[in-house]
N, C-alpha and C positions, 0 to 999 in steps of 0.2 A: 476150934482149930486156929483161930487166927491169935488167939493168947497167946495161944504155943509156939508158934510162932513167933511171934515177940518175943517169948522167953527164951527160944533157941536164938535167936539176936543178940541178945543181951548176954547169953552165957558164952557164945562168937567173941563179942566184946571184948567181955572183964578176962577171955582164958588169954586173950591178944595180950591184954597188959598186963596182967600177971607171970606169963610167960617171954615177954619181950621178945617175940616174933613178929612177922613181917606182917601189918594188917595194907590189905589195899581198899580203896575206894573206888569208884569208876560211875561215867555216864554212858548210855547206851540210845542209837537210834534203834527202831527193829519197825521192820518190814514183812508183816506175816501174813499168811491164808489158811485159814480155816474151814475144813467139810464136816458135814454129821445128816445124820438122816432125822429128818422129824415126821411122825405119825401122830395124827390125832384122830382119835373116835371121840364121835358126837351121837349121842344114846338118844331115842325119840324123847318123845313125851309122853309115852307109854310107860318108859321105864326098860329097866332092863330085858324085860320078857319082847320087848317088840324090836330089840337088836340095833345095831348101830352101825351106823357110815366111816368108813375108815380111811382117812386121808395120808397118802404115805408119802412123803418126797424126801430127794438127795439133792442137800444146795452146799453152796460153796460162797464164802464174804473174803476178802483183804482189808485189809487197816496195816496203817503206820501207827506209832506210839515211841511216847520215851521212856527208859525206866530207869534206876539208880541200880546198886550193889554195893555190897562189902566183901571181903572176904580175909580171913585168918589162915595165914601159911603156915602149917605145923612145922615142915619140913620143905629141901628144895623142892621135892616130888608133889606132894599133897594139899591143898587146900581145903578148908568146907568155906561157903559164902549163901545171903542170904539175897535175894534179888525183889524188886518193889516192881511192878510195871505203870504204867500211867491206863486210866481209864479209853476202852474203844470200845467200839459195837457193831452190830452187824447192819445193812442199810433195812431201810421198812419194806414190808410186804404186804402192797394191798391187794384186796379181793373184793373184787364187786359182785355184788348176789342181785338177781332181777326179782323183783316181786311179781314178773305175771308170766304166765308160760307162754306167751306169744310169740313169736318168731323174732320180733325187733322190738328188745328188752328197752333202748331207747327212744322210742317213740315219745311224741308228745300227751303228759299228764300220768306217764309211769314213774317210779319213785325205784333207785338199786340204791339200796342200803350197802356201805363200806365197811369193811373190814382191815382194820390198817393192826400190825405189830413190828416190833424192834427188839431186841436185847443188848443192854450196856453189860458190859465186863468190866467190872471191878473188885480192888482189894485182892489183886491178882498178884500172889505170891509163890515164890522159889524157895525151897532150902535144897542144895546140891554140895556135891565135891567134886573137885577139879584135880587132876591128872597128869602132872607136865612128864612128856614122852620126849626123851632122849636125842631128838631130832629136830634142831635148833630150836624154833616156838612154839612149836606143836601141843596141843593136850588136848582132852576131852573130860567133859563134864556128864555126869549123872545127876536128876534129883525126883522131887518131889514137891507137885503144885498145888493150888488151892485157890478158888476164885471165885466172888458171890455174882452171881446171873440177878441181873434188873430183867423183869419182864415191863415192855410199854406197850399199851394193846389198847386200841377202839375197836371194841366188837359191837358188828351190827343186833348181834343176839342178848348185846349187854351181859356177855361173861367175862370175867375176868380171874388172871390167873396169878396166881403167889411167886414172887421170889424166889429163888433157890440156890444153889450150892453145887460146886462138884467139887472132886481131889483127881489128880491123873499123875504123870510122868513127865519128865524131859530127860533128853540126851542130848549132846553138843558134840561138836567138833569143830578146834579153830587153833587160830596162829596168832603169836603176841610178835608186835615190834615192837621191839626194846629203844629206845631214841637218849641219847644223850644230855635232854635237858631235864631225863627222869620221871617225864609220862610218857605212858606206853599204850601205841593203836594196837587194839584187835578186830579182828573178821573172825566173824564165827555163824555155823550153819545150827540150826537147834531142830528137833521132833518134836511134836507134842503128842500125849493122848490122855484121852478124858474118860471119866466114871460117864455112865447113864446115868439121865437123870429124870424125873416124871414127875411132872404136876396136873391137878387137875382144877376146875373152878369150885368146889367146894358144893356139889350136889349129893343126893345120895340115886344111888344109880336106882332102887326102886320107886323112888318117886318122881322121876324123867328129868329130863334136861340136864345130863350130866357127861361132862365133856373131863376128856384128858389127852397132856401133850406126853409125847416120849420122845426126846433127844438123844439118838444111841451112835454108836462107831464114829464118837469125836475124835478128830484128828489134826494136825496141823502143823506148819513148818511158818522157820521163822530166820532172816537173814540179818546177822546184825552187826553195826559199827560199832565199837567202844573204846572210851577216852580212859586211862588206871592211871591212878596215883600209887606209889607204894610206898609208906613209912615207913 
């Protein structure tokens, strides 16, 4: 996915200068939050036949970040543009597990094993088109995302879980000011929504200790400033 990407870049490009139309370039702050639900089932040691614990939560992170853009104006109407973001993540979540069923898991000479994880977002990429609507700056963008999940994880249980991937959507709406030294501010509001995605630590669920996460009903909005050049 992400070749292709670069190939639809480069074919953005070369159609720019072969057709001597308008390419812009631009910087972007962006201000976003993000919710999705995560479930993880954790399989005894029995194995599958002795059933599993199933942990379900709905959490919610914020981050800033910066990203770049280009984009290729066919026409005054119509754009497509290819957008970079900067790496963010979500803060860590730990979990203390007591090792003795006593009432005061803290006492002296007890041991709570930590469980700490994070996710980095990177290589978080846009291909979209943009939309100028008849009403002074106004437009609206559609596209299509793509972005590699870093898993960072201290399990007390010493599992650990793979890398991965998802693809989703964005939609936009915002305003360009046109400025007279030839860059031009925009504000724009963006959605996001995300594929499911599911990993596990690499057991096999008959032979016990075999654990997996599901990250589903990704979502997210995003506020952003940006600085456009237009050649």
């Amino acid at each position: 996915m992400k070749k292709v990407l670069f190939i639809l870049l480069a074919s953005v490009l070369s159609f720019g200068s072969a057709q001597a139309v308008d390419v812009s370039v631009g910087i972007s702050m962006n201000q976003s939050v993000f919710a999705a639900t995560g479930k993880e089932d954790n399989y005894s040691e029995t194995g599958a036949s002795g059933g599993s614990i199933v942990t379900e939560e709905y959490g919610a992170f914020k981050d800033s970040y910066p990203s770049i853009f280009v984009e290729v104006g066919l026409n005054e109407s119509f754009s497509i543009g290819l957008s970079a973001q900067s790496e963010f993540g979500t803060p860590e979540n730990t979990n203390e597990r007591c090792t003795s069923h006593k009432a005061n898991c803290n006492s002296a000479g007890e041991t709570t094993p930590t469980s700490k994880v994070s996710a980095d977002f990177e290589s978080y990429f846009t291909v979209y088109g943009k939309v100028n609507i008849p009403l002074g700056g106004l437009y609206v963008k559609g596209g299509l995302s793509r972005v590699d999940i870093t898993v960072n994880e201290t399990q007390a249980s010493g599992n650990t879980y793979p890398d991965t991937d998802t693809t989703g959507y964005m939609v936009a709406i915002g305003y360009q000011f046109d400025a007279a030294t030839g860059v031009s501010l925009r504000a724009e509001i963006q959605g996001h929504s995300f594929d499911d995605v599911e990993v596990n630590n690499g057991k096999s669920k008959s032979s016990g200790n075999y654990n997996s996460v599901t990250v589903s009903d990704m979502i997210g909005a995003t506020g952003t400033i940006s600085l456009v050049k237009t050649f």
